[in-house]
Z-matrix of the N, CA and C atoms (Angstrom, degrees):
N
C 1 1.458
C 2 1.526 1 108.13
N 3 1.799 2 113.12 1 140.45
C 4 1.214 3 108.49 2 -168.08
C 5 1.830 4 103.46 3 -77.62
N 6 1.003 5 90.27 4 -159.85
C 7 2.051 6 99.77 5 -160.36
C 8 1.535 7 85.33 6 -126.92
N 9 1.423 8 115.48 7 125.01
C 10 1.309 9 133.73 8 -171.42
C 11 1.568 10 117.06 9 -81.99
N 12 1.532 11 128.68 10 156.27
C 13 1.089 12 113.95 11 176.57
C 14 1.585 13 121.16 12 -78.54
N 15 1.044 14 125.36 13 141.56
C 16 1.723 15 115.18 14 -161.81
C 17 1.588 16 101.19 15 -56.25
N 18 1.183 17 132.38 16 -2.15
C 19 1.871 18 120.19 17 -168.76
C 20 1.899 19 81.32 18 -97.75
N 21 1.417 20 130.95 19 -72.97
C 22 1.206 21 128.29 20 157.96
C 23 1.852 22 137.62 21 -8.35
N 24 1.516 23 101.68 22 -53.22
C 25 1.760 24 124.64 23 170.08
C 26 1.468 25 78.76 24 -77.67
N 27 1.095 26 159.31 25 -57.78
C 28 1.292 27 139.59 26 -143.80
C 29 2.153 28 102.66 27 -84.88
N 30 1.118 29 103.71 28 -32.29
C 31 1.364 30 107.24 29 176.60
C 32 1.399 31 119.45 30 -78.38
N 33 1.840 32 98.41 31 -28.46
C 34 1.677 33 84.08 32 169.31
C 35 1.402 34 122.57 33 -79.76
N 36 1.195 35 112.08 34 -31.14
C 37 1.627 36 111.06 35 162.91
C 38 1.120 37 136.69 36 -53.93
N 39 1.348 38 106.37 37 -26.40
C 40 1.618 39 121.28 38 166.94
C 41 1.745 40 112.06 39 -73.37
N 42 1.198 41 121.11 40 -51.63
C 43 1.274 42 137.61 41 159.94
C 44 1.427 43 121.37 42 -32.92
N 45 1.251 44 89.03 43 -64.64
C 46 1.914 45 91.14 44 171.74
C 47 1.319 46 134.23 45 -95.01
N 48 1.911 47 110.56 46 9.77
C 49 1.267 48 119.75 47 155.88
C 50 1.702 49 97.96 48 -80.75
N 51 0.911 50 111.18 49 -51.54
C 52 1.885 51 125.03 50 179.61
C 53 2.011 52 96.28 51 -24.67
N 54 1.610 53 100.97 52 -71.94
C 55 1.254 54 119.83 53 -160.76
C 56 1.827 55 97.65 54 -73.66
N 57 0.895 56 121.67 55 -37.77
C 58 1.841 57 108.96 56 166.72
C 59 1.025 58 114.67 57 -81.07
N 60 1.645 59 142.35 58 -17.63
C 61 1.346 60 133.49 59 147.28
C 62 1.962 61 116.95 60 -79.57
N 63 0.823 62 122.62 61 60.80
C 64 1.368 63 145.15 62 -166.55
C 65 1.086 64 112.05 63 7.03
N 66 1.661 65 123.21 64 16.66
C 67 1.637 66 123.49 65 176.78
C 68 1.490 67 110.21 66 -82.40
N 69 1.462 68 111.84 67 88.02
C 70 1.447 69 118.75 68 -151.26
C 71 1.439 70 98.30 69 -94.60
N 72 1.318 71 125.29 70 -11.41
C 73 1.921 72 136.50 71 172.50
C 74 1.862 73 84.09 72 -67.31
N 75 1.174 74 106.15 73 -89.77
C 76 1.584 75 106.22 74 -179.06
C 77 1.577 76 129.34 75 -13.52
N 78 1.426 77 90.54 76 -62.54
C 79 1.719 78 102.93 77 165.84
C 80 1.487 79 108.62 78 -49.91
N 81 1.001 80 115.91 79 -71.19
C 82 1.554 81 116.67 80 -161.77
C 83 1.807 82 107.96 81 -48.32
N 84 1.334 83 103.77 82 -57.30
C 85 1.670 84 94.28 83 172.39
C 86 1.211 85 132.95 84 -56.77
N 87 1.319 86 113.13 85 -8.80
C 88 1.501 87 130.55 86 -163.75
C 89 1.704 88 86.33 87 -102.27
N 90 1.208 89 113.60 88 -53.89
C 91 1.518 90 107.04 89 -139.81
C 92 1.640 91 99.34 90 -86.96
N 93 1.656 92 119.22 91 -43.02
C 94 1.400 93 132.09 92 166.35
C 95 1.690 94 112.55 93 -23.28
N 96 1.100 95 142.40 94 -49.83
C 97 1.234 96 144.87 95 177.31
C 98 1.565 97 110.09 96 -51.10
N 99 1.396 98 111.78 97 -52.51
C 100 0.947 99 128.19 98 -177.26
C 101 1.231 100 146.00 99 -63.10
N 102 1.857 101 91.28 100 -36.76
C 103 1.320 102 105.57 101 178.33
C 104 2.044 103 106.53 102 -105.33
N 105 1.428 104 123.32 103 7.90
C 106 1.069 105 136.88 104 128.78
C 107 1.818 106 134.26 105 -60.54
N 108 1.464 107 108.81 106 -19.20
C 109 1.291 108 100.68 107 156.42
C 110 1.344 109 119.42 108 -119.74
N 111 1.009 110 108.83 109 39.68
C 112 1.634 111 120.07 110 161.41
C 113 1.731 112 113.40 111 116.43
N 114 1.469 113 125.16 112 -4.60
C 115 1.285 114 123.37 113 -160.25
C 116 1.430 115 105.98 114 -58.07
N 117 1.396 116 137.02 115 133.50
C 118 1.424 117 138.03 116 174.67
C 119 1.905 118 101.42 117 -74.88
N 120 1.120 119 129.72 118 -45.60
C 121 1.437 120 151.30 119 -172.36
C 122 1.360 121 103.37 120 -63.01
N 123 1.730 122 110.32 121 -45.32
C 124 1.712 123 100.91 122 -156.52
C 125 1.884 124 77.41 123 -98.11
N 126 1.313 125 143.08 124 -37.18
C 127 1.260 126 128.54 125 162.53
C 128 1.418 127 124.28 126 -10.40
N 129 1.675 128 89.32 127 -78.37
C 130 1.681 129 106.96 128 -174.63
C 131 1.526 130 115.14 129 -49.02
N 132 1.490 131 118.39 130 -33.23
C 133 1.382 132 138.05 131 -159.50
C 134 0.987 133 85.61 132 -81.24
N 135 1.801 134 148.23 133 -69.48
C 136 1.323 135 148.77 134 -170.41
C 137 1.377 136 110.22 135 -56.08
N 138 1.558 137 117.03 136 -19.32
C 139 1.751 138 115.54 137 -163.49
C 140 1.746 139 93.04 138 -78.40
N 141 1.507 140 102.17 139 -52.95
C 142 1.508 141 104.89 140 -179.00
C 143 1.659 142 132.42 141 -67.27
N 144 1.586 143 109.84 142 -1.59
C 145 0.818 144 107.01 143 162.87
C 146 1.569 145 126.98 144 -100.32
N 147 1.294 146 105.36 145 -21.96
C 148 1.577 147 116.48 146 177.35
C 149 1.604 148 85.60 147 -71.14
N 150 1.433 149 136.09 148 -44.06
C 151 1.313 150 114.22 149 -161.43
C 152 1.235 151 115.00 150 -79.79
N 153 1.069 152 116.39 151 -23.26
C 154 1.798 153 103.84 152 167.88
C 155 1.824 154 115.10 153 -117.21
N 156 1.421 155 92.58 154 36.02
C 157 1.771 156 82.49 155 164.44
C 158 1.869 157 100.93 156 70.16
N 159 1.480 158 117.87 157 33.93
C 160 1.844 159 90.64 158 -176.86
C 161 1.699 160 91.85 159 -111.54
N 162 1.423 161 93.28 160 122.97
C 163 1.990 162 111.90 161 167.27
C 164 1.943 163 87.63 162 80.42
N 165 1.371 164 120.77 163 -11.11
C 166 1.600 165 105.71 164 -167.83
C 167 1.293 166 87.68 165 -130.91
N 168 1.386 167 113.13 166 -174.10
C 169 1.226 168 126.77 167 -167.57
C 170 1.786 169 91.76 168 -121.83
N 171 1.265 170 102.53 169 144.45
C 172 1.579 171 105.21 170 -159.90
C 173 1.146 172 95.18 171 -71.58
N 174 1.535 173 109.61 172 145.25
C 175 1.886 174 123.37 173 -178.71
C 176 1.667 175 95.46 174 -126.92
N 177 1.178 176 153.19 175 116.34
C 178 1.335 177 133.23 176 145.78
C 179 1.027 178 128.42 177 -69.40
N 180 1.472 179 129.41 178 -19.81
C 181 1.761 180 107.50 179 146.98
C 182 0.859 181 124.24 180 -40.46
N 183 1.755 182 112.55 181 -73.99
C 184 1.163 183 120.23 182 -173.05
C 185 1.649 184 122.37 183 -34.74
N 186 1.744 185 111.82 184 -42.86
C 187 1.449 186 104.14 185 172.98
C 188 1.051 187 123.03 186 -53.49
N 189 1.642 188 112.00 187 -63.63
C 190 1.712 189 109.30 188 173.73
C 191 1.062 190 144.02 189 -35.46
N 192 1.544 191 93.67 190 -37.45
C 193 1.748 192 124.01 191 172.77
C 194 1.387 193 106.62 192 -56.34
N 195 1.280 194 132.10 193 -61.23
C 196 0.957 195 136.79 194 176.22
C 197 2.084 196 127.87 195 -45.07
N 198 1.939 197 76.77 196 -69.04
C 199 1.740 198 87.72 197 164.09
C 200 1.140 199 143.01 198 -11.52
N 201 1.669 200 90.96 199 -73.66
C 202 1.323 201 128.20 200 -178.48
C 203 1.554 202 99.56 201 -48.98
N 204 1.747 203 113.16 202 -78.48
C 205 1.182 204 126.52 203 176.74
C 206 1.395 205 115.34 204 -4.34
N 207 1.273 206 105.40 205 -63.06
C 208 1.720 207 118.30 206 -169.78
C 209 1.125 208 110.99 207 -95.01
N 210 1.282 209 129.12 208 -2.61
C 211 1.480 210 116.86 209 176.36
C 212 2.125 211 112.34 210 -103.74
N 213 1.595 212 86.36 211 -15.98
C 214 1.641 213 93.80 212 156.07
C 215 1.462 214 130.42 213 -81.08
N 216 1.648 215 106.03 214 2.05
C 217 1.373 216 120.41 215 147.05
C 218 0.899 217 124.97 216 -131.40
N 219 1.860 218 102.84 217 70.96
C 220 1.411 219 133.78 218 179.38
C 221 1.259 220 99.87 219 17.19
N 222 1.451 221 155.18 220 49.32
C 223 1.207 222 146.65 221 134.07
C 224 1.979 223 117.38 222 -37.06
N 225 1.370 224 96.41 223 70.96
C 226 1.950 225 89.57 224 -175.19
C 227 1.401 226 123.67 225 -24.87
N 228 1.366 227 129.21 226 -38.02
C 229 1.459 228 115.60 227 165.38
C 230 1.852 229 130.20 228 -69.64
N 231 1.078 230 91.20 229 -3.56
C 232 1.418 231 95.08 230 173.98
C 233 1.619 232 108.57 231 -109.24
N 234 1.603 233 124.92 232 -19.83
C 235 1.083 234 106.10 233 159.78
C 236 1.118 235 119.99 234 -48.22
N 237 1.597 236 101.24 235 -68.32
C 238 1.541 237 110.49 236 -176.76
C 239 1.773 238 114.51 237 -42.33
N 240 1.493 239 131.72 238 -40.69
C 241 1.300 240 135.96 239 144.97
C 242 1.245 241 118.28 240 -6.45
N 243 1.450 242 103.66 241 -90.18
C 244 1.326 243 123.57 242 -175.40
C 245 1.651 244 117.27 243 -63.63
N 246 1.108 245 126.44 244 -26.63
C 247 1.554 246 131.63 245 -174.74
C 248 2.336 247 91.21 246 -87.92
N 249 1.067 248 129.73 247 -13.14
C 250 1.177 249 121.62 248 -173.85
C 251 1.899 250 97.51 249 -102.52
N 252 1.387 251 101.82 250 -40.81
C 253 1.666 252 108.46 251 178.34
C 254 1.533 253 97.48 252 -51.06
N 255 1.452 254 119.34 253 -51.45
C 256 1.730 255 118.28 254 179.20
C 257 1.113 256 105.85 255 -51.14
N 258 1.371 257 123.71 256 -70.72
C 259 1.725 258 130.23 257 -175.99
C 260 1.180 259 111.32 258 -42.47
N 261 1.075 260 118.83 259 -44.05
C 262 1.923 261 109.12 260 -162.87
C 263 1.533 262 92.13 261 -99.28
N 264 1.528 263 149.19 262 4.78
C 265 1.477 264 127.47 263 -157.31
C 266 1.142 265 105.77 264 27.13
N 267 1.430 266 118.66 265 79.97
C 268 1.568 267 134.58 266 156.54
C 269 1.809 268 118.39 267 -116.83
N 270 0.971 269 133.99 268 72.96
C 271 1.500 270 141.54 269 156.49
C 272 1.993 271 86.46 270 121.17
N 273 1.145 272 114.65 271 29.66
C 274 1.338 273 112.21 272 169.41
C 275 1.251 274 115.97 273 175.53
N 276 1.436 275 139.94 274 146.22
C 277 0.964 276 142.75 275 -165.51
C 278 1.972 277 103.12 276 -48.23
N 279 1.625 278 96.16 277 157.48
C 280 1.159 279 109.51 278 165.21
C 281 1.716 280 130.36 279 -76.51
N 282 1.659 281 109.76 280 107.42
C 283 1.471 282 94.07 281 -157.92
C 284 1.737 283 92.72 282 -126.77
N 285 1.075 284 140.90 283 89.91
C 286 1.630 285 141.21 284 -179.98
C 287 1.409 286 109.17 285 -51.36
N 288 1.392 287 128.59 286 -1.23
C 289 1.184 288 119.40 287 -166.48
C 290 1.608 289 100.08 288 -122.79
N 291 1.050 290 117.22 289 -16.18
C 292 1.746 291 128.39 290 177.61
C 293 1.480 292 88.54 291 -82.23
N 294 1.574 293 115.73 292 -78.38
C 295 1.300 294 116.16 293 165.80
C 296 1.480 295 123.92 294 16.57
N 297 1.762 296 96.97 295 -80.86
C 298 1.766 297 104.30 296 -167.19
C 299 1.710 298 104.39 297 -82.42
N 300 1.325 299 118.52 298 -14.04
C 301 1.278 300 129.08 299 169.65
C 302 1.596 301 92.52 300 -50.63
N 303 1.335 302 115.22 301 -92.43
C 304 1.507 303 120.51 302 176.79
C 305 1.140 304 127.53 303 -11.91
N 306 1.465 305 121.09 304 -56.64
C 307 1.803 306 134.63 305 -143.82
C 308 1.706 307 86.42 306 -96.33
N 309 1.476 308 115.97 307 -36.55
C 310 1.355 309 128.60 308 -179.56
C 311 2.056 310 115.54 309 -55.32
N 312 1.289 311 76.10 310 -33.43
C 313 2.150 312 91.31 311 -175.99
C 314 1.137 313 93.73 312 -100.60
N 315 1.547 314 130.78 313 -14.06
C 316 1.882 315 116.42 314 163.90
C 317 1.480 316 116.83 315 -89.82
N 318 1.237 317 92.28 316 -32.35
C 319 2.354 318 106.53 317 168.97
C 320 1.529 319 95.44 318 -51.76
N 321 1.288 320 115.33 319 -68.30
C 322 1.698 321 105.19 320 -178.75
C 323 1.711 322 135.89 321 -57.40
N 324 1.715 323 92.31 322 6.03
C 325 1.364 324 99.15 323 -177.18
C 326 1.789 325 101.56 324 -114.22
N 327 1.375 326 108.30 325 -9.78
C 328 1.492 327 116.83 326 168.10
C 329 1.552 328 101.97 327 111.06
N 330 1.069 329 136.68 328 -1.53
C 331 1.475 330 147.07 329 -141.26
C 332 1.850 331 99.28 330 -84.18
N 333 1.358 332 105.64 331 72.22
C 334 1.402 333 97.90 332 169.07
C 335 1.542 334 130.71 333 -21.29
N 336 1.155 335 132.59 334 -36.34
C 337 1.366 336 128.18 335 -167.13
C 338 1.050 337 101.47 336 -70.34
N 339 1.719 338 122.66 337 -39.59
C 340 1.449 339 133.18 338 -143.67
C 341 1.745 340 81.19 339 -84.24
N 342 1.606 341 117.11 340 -43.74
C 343 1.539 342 101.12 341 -167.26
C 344 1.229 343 117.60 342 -60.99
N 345 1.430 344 125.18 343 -50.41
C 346 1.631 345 126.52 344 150.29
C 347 1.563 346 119.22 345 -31.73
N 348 0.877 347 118.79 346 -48.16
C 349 1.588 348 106.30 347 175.51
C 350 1.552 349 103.81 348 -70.66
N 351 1.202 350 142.20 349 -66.63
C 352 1.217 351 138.52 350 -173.22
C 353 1.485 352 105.72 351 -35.05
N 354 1.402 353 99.72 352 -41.89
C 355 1.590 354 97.61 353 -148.20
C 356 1.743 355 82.87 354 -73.32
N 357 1.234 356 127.13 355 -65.05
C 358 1.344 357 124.14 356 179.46
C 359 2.013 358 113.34 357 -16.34
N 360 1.400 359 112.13 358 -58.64
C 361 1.310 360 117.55 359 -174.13
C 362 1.195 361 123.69 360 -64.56
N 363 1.855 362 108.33 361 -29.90
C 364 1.365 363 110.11 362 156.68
C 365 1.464 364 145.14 363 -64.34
N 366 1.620 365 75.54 364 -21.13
C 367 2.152 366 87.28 365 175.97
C 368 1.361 367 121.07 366 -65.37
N 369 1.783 368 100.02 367 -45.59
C 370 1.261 369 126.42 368 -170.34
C 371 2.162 370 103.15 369 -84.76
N 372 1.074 371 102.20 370 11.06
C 373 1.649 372 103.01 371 -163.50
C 374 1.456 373 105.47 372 21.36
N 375 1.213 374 122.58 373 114.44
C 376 1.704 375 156.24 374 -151.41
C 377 1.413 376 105.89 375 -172.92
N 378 1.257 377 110.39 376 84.08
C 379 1.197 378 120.36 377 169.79
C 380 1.612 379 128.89 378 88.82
N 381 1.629 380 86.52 379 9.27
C 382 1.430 381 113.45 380 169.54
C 383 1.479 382 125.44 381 177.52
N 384 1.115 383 118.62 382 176.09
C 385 1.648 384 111.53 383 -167.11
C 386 1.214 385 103.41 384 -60.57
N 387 1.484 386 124.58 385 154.42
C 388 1.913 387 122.58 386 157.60
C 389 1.441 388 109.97 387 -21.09
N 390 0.841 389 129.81 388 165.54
C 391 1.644 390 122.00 389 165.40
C 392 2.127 391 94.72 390 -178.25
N 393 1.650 392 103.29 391 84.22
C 394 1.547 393 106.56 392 -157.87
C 395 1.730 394 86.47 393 -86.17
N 396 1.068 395 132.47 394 -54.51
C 397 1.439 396 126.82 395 176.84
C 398 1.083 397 116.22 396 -21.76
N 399 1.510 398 115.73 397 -81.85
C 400 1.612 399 143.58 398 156.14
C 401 1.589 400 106.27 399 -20.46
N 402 0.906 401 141.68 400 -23.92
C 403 1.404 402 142.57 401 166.11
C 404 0.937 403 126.86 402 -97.96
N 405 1.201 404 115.07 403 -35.16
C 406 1.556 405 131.73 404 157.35
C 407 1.490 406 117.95 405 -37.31
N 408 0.862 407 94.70 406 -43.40
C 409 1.669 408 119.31 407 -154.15
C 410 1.730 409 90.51 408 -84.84
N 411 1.441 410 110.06 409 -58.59
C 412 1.490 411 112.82 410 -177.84
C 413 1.501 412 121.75 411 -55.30
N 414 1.529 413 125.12 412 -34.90
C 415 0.893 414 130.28 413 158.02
C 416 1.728 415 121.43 414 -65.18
N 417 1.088 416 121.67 415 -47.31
C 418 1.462 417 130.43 416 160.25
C 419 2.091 418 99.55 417 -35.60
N 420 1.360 419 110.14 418 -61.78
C 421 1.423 420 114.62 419 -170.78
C 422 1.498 421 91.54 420 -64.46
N 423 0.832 422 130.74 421 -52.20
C 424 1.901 423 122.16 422 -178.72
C 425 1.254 424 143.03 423 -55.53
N 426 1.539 425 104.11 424 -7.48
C 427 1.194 426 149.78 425 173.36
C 428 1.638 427 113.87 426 101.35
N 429 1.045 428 129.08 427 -41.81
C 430 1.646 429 141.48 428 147.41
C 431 1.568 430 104.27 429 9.86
């Protein structure tokens, strides 16, 4: 990931103090610039707010749009994002096999949630054969 200009690094920090102190109007003006010129961080931040309605009014393009964006630069929270948006049909169709695609490129980034979710889809074979070892194991790696 490139290295931001300090007026920019200074907006994303502002942005994503904005968006973890729930002033999600703030965030969005702050973070929108950002995640229009490529930010993976201010992306993800815009995906989760279009997806549940925070400071905006819920868009599901816009989430996916976003998601996606940042999770095609392996941004690990948006894998994990985007591989749960598949699983649950949340701002896009229900696809179990995009899904473990996703949670699979956040497992390789270490992203506990994603190993719990995988491991869940594997028990239940969702988007792929049973595979109880293989889950086993993921939960074992998750600490579980």
């Amino acid at each position: 990931m490139t290295t931001l200009p300090d007026n920019q690094q200074m907006d994303l920090m502002s942005g994503v103090s904005a968006f973890e102190s729930k002033h999600f109007s703030r965030a969005m003006k702050l973070l929108s610039p950002l995640a229009d010129s490529g930010n993976p961080d201010a992306q993800y931040r815009l995906a989760i707010m279009y997806q549940n309605g925070l400071g905006v009014v819920r868009n599901e393009l816009l989430a996916y749009k976003w998601m996606k964006n940042a999770a095609q630069q392996d941004f690990g929270p948006a894998l994990h994002g985007l591989g749960f948006m598949y699983m649950e049909g949340d701002c896009v169709g229900r696809d179990d096999v995009r899904a473990i695609k996703w949670f699979e490129a956040a497992v390789a980034q270490g992203l506990q949630g994603a190993m719990v979710a995988l491991a869940q889809m594997l028990e239940q074979g969702r988007g792929a054969t049973v595979d109880s070892d293989r889950a086993k194991a993921l939960y074992k790696q998750a600490g579980f």
